[in-house]
Rosetta silent file (secondary structure, phi, psi, omega in degrees, C-alpha in Angstrom):
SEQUENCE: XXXXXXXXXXXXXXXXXXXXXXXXXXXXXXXXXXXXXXXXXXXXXXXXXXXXXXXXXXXXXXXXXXXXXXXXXXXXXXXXXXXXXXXXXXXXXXXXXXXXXXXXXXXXXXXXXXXXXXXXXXXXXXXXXXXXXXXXXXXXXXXXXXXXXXXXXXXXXXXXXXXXXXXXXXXXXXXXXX
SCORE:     score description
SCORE:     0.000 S_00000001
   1 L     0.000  -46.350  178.033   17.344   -2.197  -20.892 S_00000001
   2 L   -66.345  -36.051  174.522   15.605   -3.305  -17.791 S_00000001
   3 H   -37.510  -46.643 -149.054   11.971   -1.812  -19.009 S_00000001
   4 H   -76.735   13.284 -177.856   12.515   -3.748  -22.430 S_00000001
   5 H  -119.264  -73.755 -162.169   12.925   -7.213  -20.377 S_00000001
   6 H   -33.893  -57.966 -142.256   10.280   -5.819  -17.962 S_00000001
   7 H   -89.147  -78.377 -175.229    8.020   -5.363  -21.042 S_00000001
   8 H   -50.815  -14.354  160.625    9.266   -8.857  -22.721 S_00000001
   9 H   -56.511  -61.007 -158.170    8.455  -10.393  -19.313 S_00000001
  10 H   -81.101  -22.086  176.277    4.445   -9.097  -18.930 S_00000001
  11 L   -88.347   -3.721  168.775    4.259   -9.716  -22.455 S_00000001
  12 H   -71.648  -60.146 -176.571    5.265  -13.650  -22.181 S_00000001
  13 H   -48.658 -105.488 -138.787    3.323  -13.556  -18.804 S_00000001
  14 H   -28.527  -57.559  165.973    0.205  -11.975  -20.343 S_00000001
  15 H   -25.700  -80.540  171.149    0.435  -14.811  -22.893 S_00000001
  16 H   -40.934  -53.774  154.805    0.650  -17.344  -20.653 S_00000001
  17 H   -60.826  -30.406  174.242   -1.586  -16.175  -17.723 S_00000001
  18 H   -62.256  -34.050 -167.029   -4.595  -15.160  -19.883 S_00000001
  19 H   -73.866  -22.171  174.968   -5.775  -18.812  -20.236 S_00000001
  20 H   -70.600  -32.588 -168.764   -5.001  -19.681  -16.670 S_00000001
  21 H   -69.000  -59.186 -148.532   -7.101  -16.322  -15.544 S_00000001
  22 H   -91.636  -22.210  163.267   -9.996  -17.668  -17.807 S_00000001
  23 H   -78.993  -17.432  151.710   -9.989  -20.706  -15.924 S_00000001
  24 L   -54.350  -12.986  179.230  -10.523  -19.139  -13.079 S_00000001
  25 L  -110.354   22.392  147.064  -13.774  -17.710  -14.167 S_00000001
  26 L   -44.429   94.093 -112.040  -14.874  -20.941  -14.347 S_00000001
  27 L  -111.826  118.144  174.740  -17.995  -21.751  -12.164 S_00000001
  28 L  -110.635  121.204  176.496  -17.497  -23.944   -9.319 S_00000001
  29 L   110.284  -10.202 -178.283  -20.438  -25.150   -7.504 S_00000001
  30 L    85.589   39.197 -170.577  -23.266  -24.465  -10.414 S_00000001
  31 L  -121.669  144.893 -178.353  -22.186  -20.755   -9.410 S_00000001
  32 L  -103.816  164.017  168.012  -21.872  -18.295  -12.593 S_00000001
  33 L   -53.649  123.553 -175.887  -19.080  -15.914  -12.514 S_00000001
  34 L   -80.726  148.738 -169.773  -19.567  -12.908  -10.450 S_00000001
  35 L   -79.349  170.830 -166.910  -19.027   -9.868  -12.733 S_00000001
  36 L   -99.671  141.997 -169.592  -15.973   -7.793  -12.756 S_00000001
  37 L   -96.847  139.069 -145.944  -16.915   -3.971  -11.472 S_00000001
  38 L   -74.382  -37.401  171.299  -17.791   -1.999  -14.491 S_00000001
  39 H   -31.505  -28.837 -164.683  -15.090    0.432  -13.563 S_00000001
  40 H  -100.440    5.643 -161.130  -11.840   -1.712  -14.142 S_00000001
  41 H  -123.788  -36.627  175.438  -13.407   -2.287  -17.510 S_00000001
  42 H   -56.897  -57.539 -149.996  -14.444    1.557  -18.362 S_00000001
  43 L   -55.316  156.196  162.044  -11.067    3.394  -17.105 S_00000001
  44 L  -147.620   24.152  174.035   -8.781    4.878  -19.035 S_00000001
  45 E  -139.104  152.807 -178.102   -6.855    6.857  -16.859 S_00000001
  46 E  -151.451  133.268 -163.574   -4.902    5.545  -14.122 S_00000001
  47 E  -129.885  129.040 -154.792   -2.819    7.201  -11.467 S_00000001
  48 E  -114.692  138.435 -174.326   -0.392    4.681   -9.632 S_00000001
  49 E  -116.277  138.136  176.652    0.400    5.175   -5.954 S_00000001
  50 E   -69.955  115.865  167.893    3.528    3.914   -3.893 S_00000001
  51 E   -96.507    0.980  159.778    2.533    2.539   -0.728 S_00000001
  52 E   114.034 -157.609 -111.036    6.031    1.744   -0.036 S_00000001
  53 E   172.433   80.280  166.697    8.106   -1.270    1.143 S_00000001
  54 L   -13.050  134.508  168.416    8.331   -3.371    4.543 S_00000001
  55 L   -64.319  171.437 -177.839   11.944   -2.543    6.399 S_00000001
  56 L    65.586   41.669 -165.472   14.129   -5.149    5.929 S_00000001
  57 L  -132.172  -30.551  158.943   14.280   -6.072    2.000 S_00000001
  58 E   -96.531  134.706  -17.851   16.948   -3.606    1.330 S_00000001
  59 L   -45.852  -17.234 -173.762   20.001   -3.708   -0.140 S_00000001
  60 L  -101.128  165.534  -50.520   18.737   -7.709    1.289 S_00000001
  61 L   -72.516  -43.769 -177.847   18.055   -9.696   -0.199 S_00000001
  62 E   -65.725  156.196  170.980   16.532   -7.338   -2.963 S_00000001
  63 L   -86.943  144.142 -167.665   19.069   -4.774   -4.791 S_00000001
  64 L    81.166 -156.732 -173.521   18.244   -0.991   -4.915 S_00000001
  65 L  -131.424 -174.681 -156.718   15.756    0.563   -2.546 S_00000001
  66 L   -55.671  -40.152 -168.836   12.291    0.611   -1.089 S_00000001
  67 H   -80.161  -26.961 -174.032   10.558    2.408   -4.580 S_00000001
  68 H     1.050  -71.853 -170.712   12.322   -0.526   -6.648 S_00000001
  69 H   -66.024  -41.232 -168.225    8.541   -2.275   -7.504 S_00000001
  70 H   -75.243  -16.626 -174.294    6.735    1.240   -7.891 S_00000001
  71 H   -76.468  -34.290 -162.256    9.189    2.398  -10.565 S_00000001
  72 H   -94.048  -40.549 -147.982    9.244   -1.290  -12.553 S_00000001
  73 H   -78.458  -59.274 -155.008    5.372   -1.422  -11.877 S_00000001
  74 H   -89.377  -11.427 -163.574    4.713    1.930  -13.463 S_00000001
  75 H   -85.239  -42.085 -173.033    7.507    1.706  -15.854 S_00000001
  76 H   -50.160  -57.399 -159.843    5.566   -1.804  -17.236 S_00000001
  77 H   -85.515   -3.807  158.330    2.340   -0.192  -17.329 S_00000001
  78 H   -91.155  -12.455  158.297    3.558    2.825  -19.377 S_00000001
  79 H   -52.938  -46.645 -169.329    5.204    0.038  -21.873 S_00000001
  80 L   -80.805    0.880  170.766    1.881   -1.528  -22.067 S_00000001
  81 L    56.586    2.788 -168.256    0.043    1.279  -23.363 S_00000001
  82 L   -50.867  -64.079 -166.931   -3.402   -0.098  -21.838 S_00000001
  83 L  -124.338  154.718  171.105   -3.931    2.829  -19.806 S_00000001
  84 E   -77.393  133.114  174.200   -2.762    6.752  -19.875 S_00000001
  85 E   -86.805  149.455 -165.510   -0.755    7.386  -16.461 S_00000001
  86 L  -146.386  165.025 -152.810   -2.036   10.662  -15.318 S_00000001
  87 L  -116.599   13.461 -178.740    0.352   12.484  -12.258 S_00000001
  88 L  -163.379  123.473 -167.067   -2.669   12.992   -9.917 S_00000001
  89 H   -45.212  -25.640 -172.729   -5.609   10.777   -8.380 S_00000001
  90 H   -56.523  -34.421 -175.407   -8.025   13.704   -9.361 S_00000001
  91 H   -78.603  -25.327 -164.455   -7.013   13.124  -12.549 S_00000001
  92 L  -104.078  168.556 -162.345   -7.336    9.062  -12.783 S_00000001
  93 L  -118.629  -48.356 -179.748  -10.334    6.955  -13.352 S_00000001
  94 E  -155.633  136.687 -176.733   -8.836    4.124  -10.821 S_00000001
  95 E  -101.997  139.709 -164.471   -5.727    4.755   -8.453 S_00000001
  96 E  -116.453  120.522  170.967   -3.391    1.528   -8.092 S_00000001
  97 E  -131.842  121.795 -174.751   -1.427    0.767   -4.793 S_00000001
  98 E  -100.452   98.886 -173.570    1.566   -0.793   -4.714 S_00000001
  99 E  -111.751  111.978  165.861    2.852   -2.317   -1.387 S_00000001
 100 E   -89.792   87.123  103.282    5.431   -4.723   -0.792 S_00000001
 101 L    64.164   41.045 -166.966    4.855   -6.724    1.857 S_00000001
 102 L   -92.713   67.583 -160.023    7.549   -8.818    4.333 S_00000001
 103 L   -77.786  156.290  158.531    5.492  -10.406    7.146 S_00000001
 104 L   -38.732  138.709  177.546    7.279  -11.890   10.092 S_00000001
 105 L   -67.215  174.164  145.158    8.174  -15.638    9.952 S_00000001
 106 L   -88.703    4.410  171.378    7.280  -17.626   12.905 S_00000001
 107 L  -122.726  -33.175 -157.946   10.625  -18.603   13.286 S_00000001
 108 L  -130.596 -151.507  168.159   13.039  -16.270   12.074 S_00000001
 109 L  -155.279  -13.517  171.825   12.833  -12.482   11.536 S_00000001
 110 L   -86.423  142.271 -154.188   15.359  -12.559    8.462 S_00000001
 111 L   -94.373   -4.312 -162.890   12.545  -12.346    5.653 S_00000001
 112 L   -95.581   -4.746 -166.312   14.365  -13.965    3.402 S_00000001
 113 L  -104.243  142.869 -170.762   13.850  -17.959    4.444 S_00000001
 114 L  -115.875  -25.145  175.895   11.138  -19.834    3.001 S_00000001
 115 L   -85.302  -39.474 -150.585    8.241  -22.191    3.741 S_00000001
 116 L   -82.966    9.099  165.390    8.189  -22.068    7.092 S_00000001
 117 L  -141.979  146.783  158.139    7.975  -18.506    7.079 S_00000001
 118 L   -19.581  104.571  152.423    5.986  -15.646    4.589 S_00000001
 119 L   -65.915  159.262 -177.110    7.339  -14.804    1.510 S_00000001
 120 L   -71.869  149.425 -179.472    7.545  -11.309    0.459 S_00000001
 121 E  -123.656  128.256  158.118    4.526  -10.301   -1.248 S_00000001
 122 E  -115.033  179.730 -143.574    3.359   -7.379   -3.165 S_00000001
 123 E  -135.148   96.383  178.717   -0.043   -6.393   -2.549 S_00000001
 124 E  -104.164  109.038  146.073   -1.586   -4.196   -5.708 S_00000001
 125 E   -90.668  153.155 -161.734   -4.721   -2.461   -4.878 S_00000001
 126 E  -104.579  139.719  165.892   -7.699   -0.971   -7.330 S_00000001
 127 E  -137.009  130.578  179.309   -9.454    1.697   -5.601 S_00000001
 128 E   -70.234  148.098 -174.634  -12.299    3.579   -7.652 S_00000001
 129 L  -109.999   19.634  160.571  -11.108    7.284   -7.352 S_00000001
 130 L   -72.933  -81.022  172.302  -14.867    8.705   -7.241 S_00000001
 131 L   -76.074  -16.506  155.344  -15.752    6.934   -3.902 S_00000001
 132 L   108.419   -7.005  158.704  -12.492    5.556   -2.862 S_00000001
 133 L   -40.152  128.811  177.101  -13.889    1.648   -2.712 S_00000001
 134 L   -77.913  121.522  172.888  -11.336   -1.020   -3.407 S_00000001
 135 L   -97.344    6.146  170.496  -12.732   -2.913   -6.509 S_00000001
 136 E  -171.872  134.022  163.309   -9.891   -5.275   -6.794 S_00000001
 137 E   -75.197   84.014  151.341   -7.183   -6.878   -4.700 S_00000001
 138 L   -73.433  162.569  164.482   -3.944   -8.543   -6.419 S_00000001
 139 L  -152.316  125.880  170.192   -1.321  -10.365   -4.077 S_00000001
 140 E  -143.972  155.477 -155.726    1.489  -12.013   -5.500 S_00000001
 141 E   -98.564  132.227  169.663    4.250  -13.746   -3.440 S_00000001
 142 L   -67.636   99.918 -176.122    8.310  -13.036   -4.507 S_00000001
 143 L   -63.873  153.378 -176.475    9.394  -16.844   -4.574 S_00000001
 144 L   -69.297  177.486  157.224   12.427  -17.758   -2.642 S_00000001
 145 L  -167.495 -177.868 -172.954   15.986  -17.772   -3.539 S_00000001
 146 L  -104.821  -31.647 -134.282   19.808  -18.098   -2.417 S_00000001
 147 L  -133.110 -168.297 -123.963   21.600  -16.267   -4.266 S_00000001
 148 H  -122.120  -61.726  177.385   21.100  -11.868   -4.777 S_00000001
 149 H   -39.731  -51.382  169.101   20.933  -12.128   -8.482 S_00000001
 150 H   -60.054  -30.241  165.313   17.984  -14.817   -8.288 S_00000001
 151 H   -67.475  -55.364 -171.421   16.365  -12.640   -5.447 S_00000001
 152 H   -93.558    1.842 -178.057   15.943   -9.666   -8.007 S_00000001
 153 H   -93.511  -21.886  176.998   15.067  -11.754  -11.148 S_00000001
 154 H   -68.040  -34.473 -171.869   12.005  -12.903   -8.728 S_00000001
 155 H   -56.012  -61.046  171.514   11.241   -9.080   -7.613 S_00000001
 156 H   -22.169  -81.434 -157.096   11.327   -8.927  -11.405 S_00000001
 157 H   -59.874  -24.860 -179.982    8.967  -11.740  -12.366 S_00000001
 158 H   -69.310  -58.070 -173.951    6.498  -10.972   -9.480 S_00000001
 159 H   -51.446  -20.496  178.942    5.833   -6.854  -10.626 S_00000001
 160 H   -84.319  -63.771 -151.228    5.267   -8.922  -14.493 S_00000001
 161 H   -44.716  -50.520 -150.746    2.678  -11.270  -12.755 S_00000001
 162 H   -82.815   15.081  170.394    0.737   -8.478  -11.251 S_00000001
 163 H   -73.117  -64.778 -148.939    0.920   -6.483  -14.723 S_00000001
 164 H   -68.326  -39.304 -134.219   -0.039   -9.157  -16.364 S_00000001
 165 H  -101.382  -48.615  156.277   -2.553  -10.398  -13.900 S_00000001
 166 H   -22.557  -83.998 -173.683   -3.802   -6.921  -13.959 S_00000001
 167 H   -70.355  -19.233  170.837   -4.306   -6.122  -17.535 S_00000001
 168 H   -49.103  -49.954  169.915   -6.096   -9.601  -18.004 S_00000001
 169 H   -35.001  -58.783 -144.125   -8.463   -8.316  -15.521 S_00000001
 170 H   -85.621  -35.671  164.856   -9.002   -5.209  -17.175 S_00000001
 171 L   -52.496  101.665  172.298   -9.106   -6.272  -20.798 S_00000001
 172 L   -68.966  147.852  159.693  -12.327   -5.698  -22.323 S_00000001
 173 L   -57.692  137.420  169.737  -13.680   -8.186  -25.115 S_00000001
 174 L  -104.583  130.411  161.040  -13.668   -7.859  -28.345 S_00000001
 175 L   -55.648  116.205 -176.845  -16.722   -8.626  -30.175 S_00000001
 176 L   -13.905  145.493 -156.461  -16.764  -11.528  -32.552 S_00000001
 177 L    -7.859   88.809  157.149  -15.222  -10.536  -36.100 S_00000001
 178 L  -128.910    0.000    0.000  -13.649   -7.155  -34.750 S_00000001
């Protein structure tokens, strides 16, 4: 049950997010778009890695433990059918790293309080898995909340952004009337 809302999540987000995404590749400055590295556009194998999970996030404010985002991450991107998951980098075309993130506040040290200190973040890096180069950087921030249920529908909505934010990337064109 949680995949199929995980899945009905990235596919509203995907919706939503492609047209914001394409305004971003909008040229500011009389600047053209810089291209997208041919790699992210080629692969078609992908081998996803856990980098694991700041202390202090677990059972608190999020529910479950430290793999929580690599399981919903990888469970999403085996929903989406984009790419084949393959069980070894040797094996992948571009390796995926999933880190969540809690930096210290400047005030406080419980992770959980919000402007005036960092929200949790996860951090998804692309690394080509011939030379080992990152070719793309996501970061998306878990928005606050009070209450434990509202904490994990965010953990939730952030691993859809960075699906989402992901396969937009990644999504080749289709040539006019295909």
């Amino acid at each position: 049950m949680k995949a199929l809302l995980i899945v009905a999540r990235l596919a509203i987000s995907s919706a939503l997010l492609s047209p914001a995404f394409m305004l971003t590749q909008t040229p500011i400055g009389g600047a053209p778009p810089a291209p997208v590295p041919a790699e992210l556009l080629s692969a078609k194998k992908i081998f996803v890695s856990n980098a694991g999970a700041d202390s202090g996030l677990f059972p608190h404010p999020f529910s479950g433990d430290p793999n929580r985002g690599y399981n919903e991450l990888f469970a999403a991107l085996h929903a989406a059918g984009q790419f084949e998951l393959v069980s070894a980098p040797a094996e992948a075309d571009l390796v995926l790293e999933l880190r969540l993130i809690a930096p210290n506040g400047p005030k406080d040290a419980n992770k959980q309080y919000g402007s005036a200190d960092p929200l949790p973040m996860f951090r998804l890096v692309v690394y080509d898995r011939q030379t080992h180069f990152v070719l793309w950087t996501f970061t998306n921030s878990v928005e606050i909340a009070f209450k434990q249920q509202t904490h994990d529908h965010n953990f939730d909505a952030a691993i859809s952004d960075l699906v989402a934010d992901f396969q937009a990337l990644t999504r080749v064109p289709r040539a006019s009337g295909q």
